[in-house]
Every structure is written in C-alpha cells, then in structure tokens.
C-alpha positions as a Markdown table, in Angstrom:
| # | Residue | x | y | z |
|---|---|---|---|---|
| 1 | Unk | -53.9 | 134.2 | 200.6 |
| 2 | Unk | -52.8 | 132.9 | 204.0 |
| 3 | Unk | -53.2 | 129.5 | 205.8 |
| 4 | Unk | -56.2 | 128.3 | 203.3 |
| 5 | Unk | -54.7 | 129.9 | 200.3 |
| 6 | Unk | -51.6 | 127.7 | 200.4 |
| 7 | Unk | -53.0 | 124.7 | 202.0 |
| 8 | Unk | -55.9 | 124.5 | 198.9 |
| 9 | Unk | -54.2 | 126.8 | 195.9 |
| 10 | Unk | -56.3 | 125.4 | 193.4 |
| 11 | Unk | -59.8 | 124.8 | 195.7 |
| 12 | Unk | -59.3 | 128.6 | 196.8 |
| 13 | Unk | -59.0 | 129.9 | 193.3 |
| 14 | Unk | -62.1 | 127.8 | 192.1 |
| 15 | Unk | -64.3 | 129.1 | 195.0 |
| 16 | Unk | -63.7 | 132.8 | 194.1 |
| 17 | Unk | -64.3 | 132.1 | 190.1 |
| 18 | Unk | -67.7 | 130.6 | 191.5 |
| 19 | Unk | -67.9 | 133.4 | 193.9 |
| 20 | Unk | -67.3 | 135.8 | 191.2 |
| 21 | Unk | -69.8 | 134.3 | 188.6 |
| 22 | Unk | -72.7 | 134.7 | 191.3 |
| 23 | Unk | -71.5 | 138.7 | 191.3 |
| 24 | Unk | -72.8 | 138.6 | 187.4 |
| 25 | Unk | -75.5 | 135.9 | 188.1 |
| 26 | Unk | -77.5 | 136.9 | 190.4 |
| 27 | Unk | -80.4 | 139.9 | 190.1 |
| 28 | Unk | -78.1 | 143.3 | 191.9 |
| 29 | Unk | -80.5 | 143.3 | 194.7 |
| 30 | Unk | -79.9 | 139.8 | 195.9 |
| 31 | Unk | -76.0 | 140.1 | 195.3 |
| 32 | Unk | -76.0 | 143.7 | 197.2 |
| 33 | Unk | -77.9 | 141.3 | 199.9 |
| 34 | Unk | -75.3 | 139.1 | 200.1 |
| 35 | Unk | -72.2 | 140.3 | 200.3 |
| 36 | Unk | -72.9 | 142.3 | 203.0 |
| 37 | Unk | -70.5 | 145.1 | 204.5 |
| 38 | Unk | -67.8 | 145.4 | 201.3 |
| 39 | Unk | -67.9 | 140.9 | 200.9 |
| 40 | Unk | -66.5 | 140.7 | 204.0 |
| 41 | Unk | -69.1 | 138.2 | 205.6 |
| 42 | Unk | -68.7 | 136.3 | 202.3 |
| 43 | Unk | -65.1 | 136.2 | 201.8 |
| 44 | Unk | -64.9 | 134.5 | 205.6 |
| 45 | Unk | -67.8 | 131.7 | 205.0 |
| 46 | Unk | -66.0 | 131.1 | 201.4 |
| 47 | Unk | -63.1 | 130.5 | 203.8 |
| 48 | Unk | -64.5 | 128.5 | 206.6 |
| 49 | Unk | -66.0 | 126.3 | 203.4 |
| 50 | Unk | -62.8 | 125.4 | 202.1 |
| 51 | Unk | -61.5 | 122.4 | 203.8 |
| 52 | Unk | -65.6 | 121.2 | 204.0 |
| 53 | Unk | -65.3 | 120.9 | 199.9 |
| 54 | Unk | -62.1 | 119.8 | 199.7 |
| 55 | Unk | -63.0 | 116.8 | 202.2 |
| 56 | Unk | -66.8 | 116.2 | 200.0 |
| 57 | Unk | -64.7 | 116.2 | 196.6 |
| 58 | Unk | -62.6 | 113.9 | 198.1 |
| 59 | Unk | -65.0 | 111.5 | 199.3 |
| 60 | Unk | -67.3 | 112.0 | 196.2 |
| 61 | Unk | -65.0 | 110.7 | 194.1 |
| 62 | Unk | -64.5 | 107.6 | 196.2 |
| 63 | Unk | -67.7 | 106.6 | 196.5 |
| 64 | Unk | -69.5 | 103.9 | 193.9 |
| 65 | Unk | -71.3 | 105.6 | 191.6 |
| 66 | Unk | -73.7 | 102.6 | 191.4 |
| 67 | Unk | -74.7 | 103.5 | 195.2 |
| 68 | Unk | -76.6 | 106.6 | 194.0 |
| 69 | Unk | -75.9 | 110.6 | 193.7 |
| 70 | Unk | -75.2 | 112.3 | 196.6 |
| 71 | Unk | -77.6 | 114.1 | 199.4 |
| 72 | Unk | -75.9 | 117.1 | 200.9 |
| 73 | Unk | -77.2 | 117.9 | 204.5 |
| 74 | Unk | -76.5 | 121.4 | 206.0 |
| 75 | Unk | -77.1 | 121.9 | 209.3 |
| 76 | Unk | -77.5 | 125.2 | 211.0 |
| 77 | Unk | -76.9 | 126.7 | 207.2 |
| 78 | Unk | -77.6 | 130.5 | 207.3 |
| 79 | Unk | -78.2 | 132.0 | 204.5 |
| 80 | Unk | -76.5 | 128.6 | 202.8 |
| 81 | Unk | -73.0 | 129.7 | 201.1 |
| 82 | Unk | -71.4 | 126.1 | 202.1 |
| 83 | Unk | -74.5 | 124.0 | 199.8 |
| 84 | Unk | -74.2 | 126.9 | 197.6 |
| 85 | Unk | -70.6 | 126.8 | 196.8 |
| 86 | Unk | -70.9 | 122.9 | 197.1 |
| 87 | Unk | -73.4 | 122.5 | 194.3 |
| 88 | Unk | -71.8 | 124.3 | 191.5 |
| 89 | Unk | -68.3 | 123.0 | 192.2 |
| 90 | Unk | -69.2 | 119.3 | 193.0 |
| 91 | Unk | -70.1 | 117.3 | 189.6 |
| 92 | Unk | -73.5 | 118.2 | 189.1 |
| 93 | Unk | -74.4 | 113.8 | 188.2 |
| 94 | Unk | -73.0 | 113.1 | 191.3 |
| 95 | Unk | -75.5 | 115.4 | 193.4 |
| 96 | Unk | -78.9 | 114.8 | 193.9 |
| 97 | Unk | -80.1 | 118.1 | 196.2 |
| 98 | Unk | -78.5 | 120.3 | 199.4 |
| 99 | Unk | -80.6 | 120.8 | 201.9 |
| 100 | Unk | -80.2 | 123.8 | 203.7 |
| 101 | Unk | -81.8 | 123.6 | 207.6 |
| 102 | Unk | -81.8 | 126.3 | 209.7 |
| 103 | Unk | -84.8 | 127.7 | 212.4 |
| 104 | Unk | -84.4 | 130.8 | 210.5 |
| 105 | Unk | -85.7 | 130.0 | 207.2 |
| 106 | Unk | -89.2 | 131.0 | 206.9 |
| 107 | Unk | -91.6 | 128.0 | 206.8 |
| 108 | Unk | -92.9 | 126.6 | 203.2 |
| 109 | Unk | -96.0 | 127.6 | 201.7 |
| 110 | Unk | -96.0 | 126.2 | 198.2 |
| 111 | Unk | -93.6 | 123.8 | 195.9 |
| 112 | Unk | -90.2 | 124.9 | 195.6 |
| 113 | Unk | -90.0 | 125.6 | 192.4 |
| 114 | Unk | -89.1 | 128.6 | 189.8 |
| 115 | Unk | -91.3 | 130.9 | 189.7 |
| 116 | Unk | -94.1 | 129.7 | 191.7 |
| 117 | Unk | -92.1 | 128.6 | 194.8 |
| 118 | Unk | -91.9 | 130.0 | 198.2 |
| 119 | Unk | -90.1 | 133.6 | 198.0 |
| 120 | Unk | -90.0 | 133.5 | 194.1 |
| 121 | Unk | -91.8 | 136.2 | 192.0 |
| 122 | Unk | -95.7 | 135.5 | 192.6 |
| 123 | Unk | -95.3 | 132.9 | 195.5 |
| 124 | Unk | -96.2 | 134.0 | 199.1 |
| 125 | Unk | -94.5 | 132.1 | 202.3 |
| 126 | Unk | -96.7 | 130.5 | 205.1 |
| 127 | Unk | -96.6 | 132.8 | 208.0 |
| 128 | Unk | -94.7 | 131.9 | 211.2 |
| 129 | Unk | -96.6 | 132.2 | 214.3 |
| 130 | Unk | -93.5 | 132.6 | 216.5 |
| 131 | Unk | -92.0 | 135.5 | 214.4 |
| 132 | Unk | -88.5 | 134.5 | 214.5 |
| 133 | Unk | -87.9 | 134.2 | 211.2 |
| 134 | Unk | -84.7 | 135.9 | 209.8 |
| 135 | Unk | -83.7 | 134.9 | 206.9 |
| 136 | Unk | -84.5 | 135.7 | 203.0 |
| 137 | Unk | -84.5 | 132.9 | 200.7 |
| 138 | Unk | -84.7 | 134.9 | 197.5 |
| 139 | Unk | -81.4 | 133.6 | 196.2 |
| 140 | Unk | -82.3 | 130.1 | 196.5 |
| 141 | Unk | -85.6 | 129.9 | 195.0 |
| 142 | Unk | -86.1 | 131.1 | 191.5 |
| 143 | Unk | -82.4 | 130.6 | 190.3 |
| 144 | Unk | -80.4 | 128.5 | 188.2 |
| 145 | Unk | -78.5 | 126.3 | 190.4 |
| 146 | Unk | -76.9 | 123.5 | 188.5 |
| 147 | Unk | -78.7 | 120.7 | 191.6 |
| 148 | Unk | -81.8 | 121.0 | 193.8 |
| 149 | Unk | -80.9 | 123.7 | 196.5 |
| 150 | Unk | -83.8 | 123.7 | 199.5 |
| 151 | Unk | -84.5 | 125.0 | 202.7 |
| 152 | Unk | -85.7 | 123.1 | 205.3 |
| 153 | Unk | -86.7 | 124.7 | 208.6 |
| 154 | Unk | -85.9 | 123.0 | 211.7 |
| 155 | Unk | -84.4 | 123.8 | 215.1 |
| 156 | Unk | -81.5 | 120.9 | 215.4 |
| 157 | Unk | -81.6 | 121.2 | 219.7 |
| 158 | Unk | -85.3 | 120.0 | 219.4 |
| 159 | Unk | -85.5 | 115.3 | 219.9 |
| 160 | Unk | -88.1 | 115.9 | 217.5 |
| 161 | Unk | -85.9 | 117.2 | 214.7 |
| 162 | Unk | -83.7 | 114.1 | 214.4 |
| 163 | Unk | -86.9 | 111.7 | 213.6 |
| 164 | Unk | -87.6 | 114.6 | 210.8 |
| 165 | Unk | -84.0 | 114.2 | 209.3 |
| 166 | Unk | -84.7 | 110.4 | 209.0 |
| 167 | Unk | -88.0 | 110.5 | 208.0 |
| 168 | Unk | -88.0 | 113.5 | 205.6 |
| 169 | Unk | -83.9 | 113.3 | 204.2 |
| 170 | Unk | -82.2 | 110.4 | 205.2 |
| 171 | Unk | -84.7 | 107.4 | 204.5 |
| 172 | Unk | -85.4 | 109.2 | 200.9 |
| 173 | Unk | -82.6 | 110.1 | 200.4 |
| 174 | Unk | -81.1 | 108.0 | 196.8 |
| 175 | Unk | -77.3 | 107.6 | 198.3 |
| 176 | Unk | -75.1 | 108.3 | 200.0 |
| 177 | Unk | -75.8 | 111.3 | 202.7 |
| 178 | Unk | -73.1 | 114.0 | 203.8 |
| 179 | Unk | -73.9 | 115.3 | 207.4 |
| 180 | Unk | -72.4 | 118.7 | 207.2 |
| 181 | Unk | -71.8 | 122.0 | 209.8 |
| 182 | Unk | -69.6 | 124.9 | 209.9 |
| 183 | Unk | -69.9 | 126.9 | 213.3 |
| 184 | Unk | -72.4 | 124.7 | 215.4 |
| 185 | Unk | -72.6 | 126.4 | 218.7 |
| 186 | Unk | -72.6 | 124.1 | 221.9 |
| 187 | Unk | -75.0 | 121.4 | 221.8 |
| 188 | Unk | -76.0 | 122.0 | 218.0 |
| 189 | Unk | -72.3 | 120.0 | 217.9 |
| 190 | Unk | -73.6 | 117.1 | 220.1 |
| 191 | Unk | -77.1 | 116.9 | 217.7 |
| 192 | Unk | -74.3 | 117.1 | 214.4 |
| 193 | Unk | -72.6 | 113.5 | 215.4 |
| 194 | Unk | -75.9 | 111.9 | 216.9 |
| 195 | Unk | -77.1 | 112.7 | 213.8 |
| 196 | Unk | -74.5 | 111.4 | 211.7 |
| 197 | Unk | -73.6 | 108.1 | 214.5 |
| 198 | Unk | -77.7 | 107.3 | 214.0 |
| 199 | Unk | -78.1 | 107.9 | 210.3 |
| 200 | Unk | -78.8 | 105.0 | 207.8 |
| 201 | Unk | -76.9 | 106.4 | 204.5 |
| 202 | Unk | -74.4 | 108.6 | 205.9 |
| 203 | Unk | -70.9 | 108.4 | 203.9 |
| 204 | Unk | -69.2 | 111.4 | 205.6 |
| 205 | Unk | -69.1 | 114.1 | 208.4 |
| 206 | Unk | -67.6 | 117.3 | 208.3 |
| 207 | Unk | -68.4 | 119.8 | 211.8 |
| 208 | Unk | -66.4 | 122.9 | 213.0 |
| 209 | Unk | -67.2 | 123.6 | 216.4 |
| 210 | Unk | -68.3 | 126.9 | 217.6 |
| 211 | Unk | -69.1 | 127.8 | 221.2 |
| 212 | Unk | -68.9 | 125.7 | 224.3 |
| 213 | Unk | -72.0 | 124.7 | 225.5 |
| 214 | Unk | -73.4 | 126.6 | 228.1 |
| 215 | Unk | -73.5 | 126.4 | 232.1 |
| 216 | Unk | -77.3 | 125.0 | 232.4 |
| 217 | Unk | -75.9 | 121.6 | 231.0 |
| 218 | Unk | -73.3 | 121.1 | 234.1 |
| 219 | Unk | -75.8 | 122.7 | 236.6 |
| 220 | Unk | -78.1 | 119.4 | 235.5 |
| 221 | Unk | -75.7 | 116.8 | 235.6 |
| 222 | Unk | -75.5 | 116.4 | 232.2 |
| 223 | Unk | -73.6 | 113.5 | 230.9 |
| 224 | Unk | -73.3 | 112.8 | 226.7 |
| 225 | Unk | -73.0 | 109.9 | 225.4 |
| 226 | Unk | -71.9 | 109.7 | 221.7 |
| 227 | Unk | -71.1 | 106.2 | 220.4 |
| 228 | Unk | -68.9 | 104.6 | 222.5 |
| 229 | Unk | -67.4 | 107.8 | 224.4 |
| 230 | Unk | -68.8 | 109.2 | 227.4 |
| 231 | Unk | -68.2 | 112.7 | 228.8 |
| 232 | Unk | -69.6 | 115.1 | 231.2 |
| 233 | Unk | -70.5 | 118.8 | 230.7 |
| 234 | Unk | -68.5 | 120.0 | 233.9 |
| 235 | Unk | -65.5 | 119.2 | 231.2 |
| 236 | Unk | -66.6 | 121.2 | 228.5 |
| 237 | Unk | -68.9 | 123.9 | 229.8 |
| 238 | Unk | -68.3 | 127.5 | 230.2 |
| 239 | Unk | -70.5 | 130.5 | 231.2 |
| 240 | Unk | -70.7 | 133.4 | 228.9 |
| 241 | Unk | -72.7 | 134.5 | 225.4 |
| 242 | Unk | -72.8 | 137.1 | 222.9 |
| 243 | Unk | -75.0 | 139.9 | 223.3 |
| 244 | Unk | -75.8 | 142.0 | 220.3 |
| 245 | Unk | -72.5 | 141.4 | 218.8 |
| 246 | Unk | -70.2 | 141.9 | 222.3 |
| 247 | Unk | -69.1 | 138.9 | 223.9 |
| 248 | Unk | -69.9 | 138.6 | 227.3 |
| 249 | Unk | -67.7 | 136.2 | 229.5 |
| 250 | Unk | -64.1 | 134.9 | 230.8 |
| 251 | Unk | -61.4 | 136.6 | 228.5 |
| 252 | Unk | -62.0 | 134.2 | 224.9 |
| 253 | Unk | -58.1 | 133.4 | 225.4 |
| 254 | Unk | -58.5 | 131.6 | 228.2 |
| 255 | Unk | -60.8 | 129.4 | 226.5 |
| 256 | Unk | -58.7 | 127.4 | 224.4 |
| 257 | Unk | -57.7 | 124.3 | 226.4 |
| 258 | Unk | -61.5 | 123.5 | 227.2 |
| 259 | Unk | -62.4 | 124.2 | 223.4 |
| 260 | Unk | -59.4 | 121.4 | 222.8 |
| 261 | Unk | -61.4 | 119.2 | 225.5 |
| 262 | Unk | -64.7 | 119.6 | 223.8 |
| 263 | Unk | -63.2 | 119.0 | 220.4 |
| 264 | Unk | -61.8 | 116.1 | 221.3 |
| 265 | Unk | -64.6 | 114.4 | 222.8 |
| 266 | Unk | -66.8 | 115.6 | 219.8 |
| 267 | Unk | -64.3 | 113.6 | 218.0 |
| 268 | Unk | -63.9 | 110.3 | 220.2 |
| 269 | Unk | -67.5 | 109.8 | 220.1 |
| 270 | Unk | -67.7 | 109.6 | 216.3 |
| 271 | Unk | -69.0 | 106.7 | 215.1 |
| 272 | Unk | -66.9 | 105.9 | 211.9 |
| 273 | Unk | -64.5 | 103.7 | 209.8 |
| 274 | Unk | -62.5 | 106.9 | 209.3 |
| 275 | Unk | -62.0 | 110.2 | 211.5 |
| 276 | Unk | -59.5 | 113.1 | 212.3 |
| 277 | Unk | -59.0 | 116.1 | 214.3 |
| 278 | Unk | -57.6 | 118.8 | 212.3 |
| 279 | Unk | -56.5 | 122.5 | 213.3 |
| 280 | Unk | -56.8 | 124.5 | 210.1 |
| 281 | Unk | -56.1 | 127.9 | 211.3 |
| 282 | Unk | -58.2 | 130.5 | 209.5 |
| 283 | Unk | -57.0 | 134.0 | 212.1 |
| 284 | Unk | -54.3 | 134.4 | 213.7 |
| 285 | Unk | -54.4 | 133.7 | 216.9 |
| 286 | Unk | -58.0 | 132.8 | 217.3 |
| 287 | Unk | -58.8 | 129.1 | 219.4 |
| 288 | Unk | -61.9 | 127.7 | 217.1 |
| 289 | Unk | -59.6 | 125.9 | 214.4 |
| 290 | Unk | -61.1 | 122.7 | 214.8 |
| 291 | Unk | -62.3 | 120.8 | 212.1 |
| 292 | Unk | -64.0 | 116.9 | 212.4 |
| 293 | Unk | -63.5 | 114.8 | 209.2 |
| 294 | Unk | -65.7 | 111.6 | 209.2 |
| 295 | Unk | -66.4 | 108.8 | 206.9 |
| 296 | Unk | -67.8 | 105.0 | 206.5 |
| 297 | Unk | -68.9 | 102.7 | 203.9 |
| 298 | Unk | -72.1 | 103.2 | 202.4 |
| 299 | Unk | -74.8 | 101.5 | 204.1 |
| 300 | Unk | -78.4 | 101.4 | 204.1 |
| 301 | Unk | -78.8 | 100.8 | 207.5 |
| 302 | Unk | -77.5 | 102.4 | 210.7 |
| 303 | Unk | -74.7 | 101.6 | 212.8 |
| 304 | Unk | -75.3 | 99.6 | 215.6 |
| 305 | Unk | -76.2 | 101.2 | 218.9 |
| 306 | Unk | -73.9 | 100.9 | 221.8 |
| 307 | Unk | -75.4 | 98.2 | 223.9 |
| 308 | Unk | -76.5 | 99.5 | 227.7 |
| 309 | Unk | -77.3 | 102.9 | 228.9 |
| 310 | Unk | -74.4 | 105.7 | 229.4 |
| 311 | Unk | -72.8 | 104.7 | 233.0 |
| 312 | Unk | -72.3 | 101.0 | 231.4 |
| 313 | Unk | -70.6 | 102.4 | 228.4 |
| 314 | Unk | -68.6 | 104.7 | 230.6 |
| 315 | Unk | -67.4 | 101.3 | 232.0 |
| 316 | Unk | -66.6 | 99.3 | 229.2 |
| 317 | Unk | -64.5 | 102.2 | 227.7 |
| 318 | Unk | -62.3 | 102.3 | 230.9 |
| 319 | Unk | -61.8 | 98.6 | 231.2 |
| 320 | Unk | -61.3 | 98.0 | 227.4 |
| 321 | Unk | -58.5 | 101.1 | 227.2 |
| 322 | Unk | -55.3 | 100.5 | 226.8 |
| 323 | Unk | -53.2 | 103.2 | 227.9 |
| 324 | Unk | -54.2 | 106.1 | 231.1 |
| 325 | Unk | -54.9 | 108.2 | 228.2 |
| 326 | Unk | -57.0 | 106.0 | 227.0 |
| 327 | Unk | -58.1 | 105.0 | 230.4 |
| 328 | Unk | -58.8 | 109.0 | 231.1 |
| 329 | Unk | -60.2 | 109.5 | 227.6 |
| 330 | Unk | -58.3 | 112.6 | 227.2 |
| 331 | Unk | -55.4 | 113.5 | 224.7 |
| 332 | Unk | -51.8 | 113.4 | 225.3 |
| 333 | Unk | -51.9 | 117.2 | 224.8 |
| 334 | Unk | -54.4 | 118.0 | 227.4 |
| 335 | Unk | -53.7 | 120.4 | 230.2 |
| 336 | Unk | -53.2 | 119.2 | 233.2 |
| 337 | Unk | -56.6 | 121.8 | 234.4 |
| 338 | Unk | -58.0 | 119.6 | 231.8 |
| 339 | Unk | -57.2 | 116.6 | 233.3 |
| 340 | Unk | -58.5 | 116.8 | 236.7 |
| 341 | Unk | -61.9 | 118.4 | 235.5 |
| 342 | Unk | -61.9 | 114.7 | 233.4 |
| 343 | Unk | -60.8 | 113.0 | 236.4 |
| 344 | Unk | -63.2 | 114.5 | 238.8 |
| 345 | Unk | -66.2 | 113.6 | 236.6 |
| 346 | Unk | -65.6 | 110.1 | 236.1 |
| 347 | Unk | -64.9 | 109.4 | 239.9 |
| 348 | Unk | -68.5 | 111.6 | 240.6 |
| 349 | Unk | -70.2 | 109.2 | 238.0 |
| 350 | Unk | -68.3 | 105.9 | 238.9 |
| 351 | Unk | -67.7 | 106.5 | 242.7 |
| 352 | Unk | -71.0 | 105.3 | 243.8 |
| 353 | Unk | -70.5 | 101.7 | 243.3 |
| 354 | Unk | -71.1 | 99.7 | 246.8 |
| 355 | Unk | -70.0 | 96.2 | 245.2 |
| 356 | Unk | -66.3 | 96.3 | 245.3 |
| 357 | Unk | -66.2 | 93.2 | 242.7 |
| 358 | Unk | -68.2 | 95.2 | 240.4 |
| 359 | Unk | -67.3 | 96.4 | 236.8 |
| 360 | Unk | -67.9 | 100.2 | 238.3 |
| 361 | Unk | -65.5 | 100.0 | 241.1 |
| 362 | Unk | -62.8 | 98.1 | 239.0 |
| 363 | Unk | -63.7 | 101.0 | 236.3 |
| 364 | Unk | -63.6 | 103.6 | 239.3 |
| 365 | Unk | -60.1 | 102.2 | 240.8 |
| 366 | Unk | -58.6 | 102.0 | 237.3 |
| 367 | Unk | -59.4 | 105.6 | 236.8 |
| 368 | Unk | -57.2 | 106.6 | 240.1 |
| 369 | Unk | -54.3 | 104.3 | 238.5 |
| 370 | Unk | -54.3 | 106.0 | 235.0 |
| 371 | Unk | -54.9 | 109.6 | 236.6 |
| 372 | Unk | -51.5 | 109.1 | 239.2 |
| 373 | Unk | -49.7 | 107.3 | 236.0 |
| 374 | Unk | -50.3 | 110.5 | 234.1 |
| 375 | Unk | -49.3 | 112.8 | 237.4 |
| 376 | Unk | -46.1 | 110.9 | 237.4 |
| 377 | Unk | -44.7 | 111.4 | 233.8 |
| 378 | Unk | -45.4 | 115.3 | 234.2 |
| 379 | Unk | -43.2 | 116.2 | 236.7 |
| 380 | Unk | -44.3 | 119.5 | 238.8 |
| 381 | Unk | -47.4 | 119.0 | 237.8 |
| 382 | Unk | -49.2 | 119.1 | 241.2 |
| 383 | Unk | -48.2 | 122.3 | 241.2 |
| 384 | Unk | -50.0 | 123.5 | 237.9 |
C-alpha cells in the first residue's frame, strides 16, 4: 500500500511472498528474532529496500553476462534484510555473494559455512576485545540461501576500511560490484561515494541518506571533496543526535532544506556515467526521502582521480560552470538560507587569493557574479 505499493506493484508483492516464505523457513526462534515488535521493523526495511532492488534488477539485467556474476556490497547492513531480500529475488546465476558490513557483526572465528561456521550449531565466534558487538548472525549462517550471504565487520568512518574493501571485495571480486546503503548517517554517506568514485569494478550505487553529519566536522574546517564537487561542512552540518531513541536537537522539520543541501552535494560528487536524485516518499511528511541512483560501465580499473588537491578542484568547477547555479553548485530549488551558507563558504575558502590574475581570485570574483545573478531573479529575497 501507499507511495511504494503503487510506484513498484509487482516488486512490493514479490518482497512480501519472500518475506512470507522466511516466516515458514526459518527455525521460530530466529523469525520471532526478526520480526521484532508485531513485523513492524521488518515491514519498514522491506520498504526502504524497494526502490534499492528495483534499481539492482534493473541494472542486472543490463549488464554482460560475459563480465561475470554479480558482488553485492552492503554497507552499514544491520541485521542484513536489503542482501537478504536481494539474494533470493535477484537470479541466483547472476549473483556471486552479498556481503553484509557492519561494526556490529561479531568478528569471525572459523569458515563460514553450514554447520561449522561462525554462529552456526557447534561453531564458536572469536571474541571482541572492545565489546560492542550487537548483532546476532544466526540467520545468516547455517541457512539455505540461494547465494553466498556473509558478514564482514568493519567500521566504514575508519581510512583503513576503504583499503579492506579493495583488498578483501572489490579486487576479488568476479564482476561487476554493487555499492549499496540504506540509512548511512552523516559521514558514513561521504565513505558510501568515495567508495564507489575509487572502486575498480563498481557497476552501480544506490545510498539513502540518513543524518547530517555532525557539528565537529564544521568546528575543523572541514571541506569534502568527492570527484569533481567540492563542499564545505558549514553547508551541511547540524548539531543534534539521538539518545536512547529520543532525538535531541533543532525541531527535525526544520531540517529539510539542509538535508536537500547535503543530498545534493552527495549527489554532484558522484563519479558516474549515470546518476539521479530521487524523492521516493516512504511517511508522510517526513524530510529523509532521498534516494542516489548511480551507474557506469563495467571496468576493471578505477576512475581516474581528479587531478590537484581540493581548493584547485574547487576552482576548476567554478571556472568550467556554466550557469550561477552551476557557478554556486547549488540547485535551482535551494533556499535562499541555503544559498548564502554556499556562498559564504566558497568566498572563506577562495578569498585568500593575493594574486589578482590568479585562477582563485577569478574563481572568487565569479562566485560574487553568480551569487548577485541569483539575488536578482528572486525578487524580495534580501529579505528572506
């Protein structure tokens, strides 16, 4: 029913006949586990999943089979219901495994395999030494899944963890890669398209932002710099955080028009052939409707870095734009709130150019041009 039930009729069906098969498949413990408080957990991943497998099926089916099965990459999975609804509706010869990465999974003490793997009957885990581990893992070891389901456990903020993915997934991986995340809270986002922009392999991107990162980014300065788009977290950041299930901040209304901002440049520094913003409402109401669709040609090797550190890229985007909103590197939609935090942090990073003949200051006086052009075709917007 609703928004994803008429959008994807036959996708939502399909998902609850899987969803449905697991009640009779799996051992009553591990299903009593799972669907929670009356399925209601379940029944809102399953719907958050929707447009992720619709997109995969998609691009599955476009691929060259000759280029290999599949790897399916799940960042910051949880206990896993995207890879798990993903392997048994995807065509099983066009899969080769999901990996399912979260810090919470506990870490690997054996082969993962039936019956003798970690959490199945008779095979013990490793112990953690930082005891932070959350998650049970009993319904992906020791079952029938139709493709290799695995946990992997890594925590994406670490620099460390992207030379893992390409070591330990990517560079093994037999084709194509899918870089997926549902729910990635502030700079797990950033780590989702570095990932995917820096990945040899990778066919397709799906990521629904979560949270906006938090204040410590813009208290450092921070500026990100993904592909060719350059942004600074004084646009995007916002105090506030959860606290055993209450939210503790600004009024969550009043966050929508920076969620827009950070989506956006989530989105502009995509490295891809293909890419799209879409707002797939799944509540009423509610601000994080943001998905990021993503593709490119299967390649075995990487794309190209962008050439020169962040400032230098800065430049070359504001010189090489075409329109003030380009210029800006902002939407046409933005508030104009939005617009000035934009404007503000490129003039801080560009204003301290002394050579007036530079690229900086021709970047920095372009900026002014495109900000005043955009002032102009909004009239009463000074007073906003």
């Amino acid at each position: 029913d609703g928004v994803i039930g008429a959008r994807f009729p036959q996708l939502a069906l399909r998902v609850a006949e899987v969803v449905c098969d697991w009640r009779g498949r799996f051992p009553r413990p591990t299903w009593a586990r799972l669907k929670g408080d009356h399925c209601s957990t379940l029944v809102k991943e399953a719907r958050e999943a929707i447009p992720v497998i619709d997109f995969v099926q998609r691009r599955v089916a476009e691929l060259d089979v000759r280029d290999g099965p599949v790897t399916l990459l799940d960042l910051c999975s949880g206990l896993g219901f995207l890879g798990m609804l993903l392997v048994e509706i995807l065509p099983h010869d066009r899969v080769s495994s999901c990996v399912l990465m979260d810090q919470a999974w506990p870490l690997k003490g054996g082969p993962a395999l039936p019956g003798s793997g970690p959490g199945a009957e008779g095979g013990e885990p490793k112990k953690s030494t930082k005891n932070r581990t959350k998650l049970n893992w009993d319904h992906v070891y020791g079952m029938p899944w139709p493709v290799t389901l695995t946990t992997r456990r890594s925590d994406l903020k670490l620099p460390s963890t992207h030379s893992q993915i390409l070591t330990k997934i990517l560079e093994p991986a037999p084709g194509p890669v899918f870089i997926l995340g549902i729910h990635l809270c502030g700079i797990l986002s950033v780590r989702a398209v570095e990932t995917f922009n820096q990945g040899p392999k990778c066919a397709g991107l799906v990521l629904k932002p979560c949270c906006l990162p938090s204040m410590e980014y813009m208290k450092s300065n921070t500026r990100w710099t993904l592909g060719t788009h350059s942004f600074s977290a004084s646009e995007v950041c916002m105090w506030g955080k959860y606290n055993k299930n209450q939210w503790q901040g600004p009024n969550k209304a009043t966050l929508a028009a920076r969620f827009r901002a950070w989506s956006d440049n989530l989105h502009r520094g995509v490295v891809a052939g293909s890419k799209c913003c879409a707002r797939i409402p799944l509540v009423e109401g509610h601000y994080q409707d943001t998905y990021l669709f993503a593709e490119r040609p299967f390649s075995l090797q990487p794309p190209p870095p962008p050439e020169g550190p962040s400032e230098e890229v800065l430049v070359r985007q504001i010189l090489e734009a075409q329109t003030p909103w380009d210029v800006m590197g902002v939407p046409e939609s933005i508030s104009m709130r939005g617009m000035r935090r934009r404007f503000y942090a490129l003039t801080k990073t560009l204003g301290g150019a002394t050579d007036e003949s530079s690229d900086a200051a021709k970047a920095f006086r372009r900026t002014k041009v495109a900000f005043d052009a955009i002032l102009a075709q909004r009239p009463g917007s000074e007073d906003e």
